[in-house]
N, C-alpha and C positions, 0 to 999 in steps of 0.2 A: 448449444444444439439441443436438439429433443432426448431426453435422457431415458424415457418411457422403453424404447429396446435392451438399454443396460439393464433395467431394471428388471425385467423379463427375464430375460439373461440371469441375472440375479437370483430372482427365484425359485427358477427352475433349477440352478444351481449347475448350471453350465460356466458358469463363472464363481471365484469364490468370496470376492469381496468389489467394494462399490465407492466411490467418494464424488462429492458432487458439493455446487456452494450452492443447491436448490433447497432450501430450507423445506418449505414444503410438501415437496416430493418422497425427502430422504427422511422425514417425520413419520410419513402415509407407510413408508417401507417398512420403518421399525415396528408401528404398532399393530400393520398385517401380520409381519412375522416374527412373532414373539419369542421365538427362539434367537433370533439376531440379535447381534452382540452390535451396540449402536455407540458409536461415538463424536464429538465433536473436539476438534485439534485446531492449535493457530497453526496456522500455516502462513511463513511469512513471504510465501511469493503471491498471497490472497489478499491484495493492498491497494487501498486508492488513494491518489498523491497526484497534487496539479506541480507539475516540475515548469517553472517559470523561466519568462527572459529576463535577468536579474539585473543582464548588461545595457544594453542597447534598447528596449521598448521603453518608447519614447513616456510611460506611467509607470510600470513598475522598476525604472530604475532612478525614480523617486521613493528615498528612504520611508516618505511617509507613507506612500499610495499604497505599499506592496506592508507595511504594518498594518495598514488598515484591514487590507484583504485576508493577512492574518488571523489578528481578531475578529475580525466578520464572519470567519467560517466554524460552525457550528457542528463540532464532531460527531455531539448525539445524535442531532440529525443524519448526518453521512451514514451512519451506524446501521440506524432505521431504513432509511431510502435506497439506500446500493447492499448492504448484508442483511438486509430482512433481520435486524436486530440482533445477528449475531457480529459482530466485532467489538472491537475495543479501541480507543486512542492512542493511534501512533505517534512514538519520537521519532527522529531522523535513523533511528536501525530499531526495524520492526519489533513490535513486543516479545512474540515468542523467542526473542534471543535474549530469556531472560536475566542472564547473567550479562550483561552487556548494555541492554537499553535502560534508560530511564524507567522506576517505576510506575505504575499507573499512579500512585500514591502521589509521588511527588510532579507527574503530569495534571493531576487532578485540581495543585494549586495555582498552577502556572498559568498567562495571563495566553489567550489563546484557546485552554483548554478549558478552563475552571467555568461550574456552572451554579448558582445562573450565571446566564451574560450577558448582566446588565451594565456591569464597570465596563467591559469589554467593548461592546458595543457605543457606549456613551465615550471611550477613548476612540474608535475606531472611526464616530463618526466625525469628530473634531478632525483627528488628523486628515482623513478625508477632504473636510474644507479648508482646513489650510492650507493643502498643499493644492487647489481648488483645482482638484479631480474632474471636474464637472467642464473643465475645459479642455479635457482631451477627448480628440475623436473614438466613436464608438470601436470601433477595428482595434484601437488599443487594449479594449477590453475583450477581446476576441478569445475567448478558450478552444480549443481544436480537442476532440478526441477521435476514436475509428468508429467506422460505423459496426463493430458486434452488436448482437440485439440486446446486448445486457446492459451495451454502455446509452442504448438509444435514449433511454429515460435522462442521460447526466443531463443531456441538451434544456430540458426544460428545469427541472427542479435547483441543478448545482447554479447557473447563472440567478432564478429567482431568489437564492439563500443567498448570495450576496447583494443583490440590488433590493432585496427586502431588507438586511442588518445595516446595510448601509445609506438609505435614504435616497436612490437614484436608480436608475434605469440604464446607465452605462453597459451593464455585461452583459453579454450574448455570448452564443458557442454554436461550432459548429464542428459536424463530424465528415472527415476524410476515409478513403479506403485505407485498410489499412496495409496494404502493399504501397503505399504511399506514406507510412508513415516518419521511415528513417529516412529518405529524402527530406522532407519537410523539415524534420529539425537539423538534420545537416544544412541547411541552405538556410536557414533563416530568417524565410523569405516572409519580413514585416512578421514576424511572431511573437505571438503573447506566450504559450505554450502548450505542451500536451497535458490532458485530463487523461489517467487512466491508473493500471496497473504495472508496475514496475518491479519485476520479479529477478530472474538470475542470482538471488537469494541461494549460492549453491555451496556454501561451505559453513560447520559448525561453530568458523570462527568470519564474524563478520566487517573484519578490515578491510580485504581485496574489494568487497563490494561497495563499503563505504566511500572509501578513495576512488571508485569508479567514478561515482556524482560527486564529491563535494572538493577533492581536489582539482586544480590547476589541470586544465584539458593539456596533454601530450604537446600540442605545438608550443607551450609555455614552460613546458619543462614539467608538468605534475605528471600525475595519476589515473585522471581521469577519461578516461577514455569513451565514458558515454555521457559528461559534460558540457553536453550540447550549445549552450550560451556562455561558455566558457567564466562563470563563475569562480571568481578567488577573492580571498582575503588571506592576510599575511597571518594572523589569529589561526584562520580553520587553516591553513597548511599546517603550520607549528604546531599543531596538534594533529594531523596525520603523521607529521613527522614522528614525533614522539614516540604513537601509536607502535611504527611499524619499527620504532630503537628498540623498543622494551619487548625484550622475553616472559618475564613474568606473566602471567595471564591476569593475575589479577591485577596487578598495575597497570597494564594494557586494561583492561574494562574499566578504570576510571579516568582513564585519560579522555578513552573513547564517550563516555559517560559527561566530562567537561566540554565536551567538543558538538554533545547533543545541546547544555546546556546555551552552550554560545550559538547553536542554533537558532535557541527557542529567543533566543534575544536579537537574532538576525534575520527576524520573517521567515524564516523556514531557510536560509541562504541560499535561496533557488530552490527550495522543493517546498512546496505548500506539504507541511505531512498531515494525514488525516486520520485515517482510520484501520486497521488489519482483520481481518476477518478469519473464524472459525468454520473448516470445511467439516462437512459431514463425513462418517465414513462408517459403513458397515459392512461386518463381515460373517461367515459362518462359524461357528466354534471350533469347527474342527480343522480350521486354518488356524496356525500357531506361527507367528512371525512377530521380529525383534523389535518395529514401530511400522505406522501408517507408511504405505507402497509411495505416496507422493512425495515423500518427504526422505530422501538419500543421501544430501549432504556429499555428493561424490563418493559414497562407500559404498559395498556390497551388502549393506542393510537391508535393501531390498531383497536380498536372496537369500537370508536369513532363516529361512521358514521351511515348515513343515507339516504335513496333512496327518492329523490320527486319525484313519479309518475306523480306530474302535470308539468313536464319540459319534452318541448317536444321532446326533443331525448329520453323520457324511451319509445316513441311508437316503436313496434318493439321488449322491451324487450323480450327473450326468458326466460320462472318462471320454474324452475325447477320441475320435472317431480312428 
């Protein structure tokens, strides 16, 4: 939505802090207000990720078609085109759980991520043809995302970055309401999958969330509970299992950490992962709190905080009525 009234709000200091993923906007604010205190933070519910039908779509539950699409997708891009160049390359558990995810380091080599992507592509478009892609109906390649006005732009750019790396004109997309959208993936109906953001990112420890998506949906006996194309492999359970044996934290983070790896070797195992984005955030000085208001992790973090009226940017505050 139009973020111009927060920002006003903002200024005026009727409000005491701001966060927003308008690159732009929240640029134009720090260097008006020179006294704001500006920051950028990952935030790992700021994610775009094509979560696929891995089961039943009659292309990408061909091992090769849905590796290709893999390698086909070109993160720096995503980067650029959906966070106005602030993100970074996501594993399968977003970056800023940096104790947990894969490093960018060792994303950086992996085949999928690593750039250039010429290997990649030149692998991508083989398997492509062998598994000759080029004879499934278009609808197969159908990406669905909502129509927000942020996602409007996926429609054209995200299907051109594949049928550009890939040498065809198979992918198209199209955007639904999104009061429409959990129907659509509960039902299944002929779906390739959702384009979007996938957040509930809501605890400092990122297991419940994992096993949401990648284990065995509820009717099979796992975890996953928002599993939509009911994705499993006997591999990525045994490795949630693990996960959720071990006390240890840090032997929990490299189980979790093997479980990314077998990922990256399983076409995303239902999630295309892509990229995580850096929200902006700024505040007044004389607001003192414990992290970024968006970002709670189920704790009272949020309410952390406290106003020194003797810092002299609160002159000016506007006190509520």
């Amino acid at each position: 939505g139009d973020i111009n009234p927060q920002r006003l709000a903002f200024e005026q200091k009727q409000i005491d802090e701001l966060a927003s993923r308008d690159r732009a906007v929240m640029d134009e604010i720090a260097s008006s207000n020179p006294d704001v205190e500006a920051f950028r933070v990952g935030d790992p519910n700021n994610n775009l990720e094509f979560a696929y039908n891995y089961t039943t779509n009659r292309a990408l539950s061909d091992e090769r078609i849905r590796t290709a699409m893999f390698l086909a997708t070109d993160r720096a891009l995503v980067a650029e085109q959906h966070f106005q160049g602030l993100g970074r390359p996501n594993p399968a558990v977003n970056w800023p759980f940096s104790a947990w995810a894969l490093s960018q380091e060792e994303l950086s080599q992996a085949p999928g991520y690593r750039q250039p992507k010429d290997q990649d592509l030149a692998d991508a478009r083989a398997l492509w043809e062998q598994a000759n892609a080029e004879g499934h109906e278009d609808v197969d390649f159908r990406v669905t995302t909502v129509d927000f006005p942020q996602y409007v732009p996926l429609l054209e750019w995200f299907p051109a970055m594949l049928n550009t790396n890939l040498g065809t004109e198979k992918w198209n997309a199209q955007a639904i309401p999104v009061t429409s959208l959990l129907e659509y993936n509960n039902s299944g109906q002929a779906s390739v999958g959702y384009l979007g953001g996938w957040d509930q990112w809501n605890s400092p420890d990122p297991r419940t969330r994992f096993a949401q998506v990648y284990s065995a949906h509820p009717e099979d006996g796992g975890r996953g509970t928002i599993n939509f194309w009911k994705y499993t492999t006997p591999t990525m359970e045994g490795y949630i299992n693990d996960m959720f044996a071990e006390f240890d934290n840090e032997k929990a983070q490299e189980i979790i950490k093997e479980a990314q790896r077998f990922a990256l070797s399983d076409a995303g195992s239902g999630h295309l992962q892509m990229v995580g984005g850096l929200t902006s955030w700024v505040k007044w000085p004389y607001l003192n709190r414990a992290g970024p208001f968006f970002i709670t992790y189920g704790t009272t973090i949020s309410q952390e905080l406290w106003i020194d009226q003797n810092d002299p940017t609160f002159q000016g505050k506007q006190r509520p009525a």
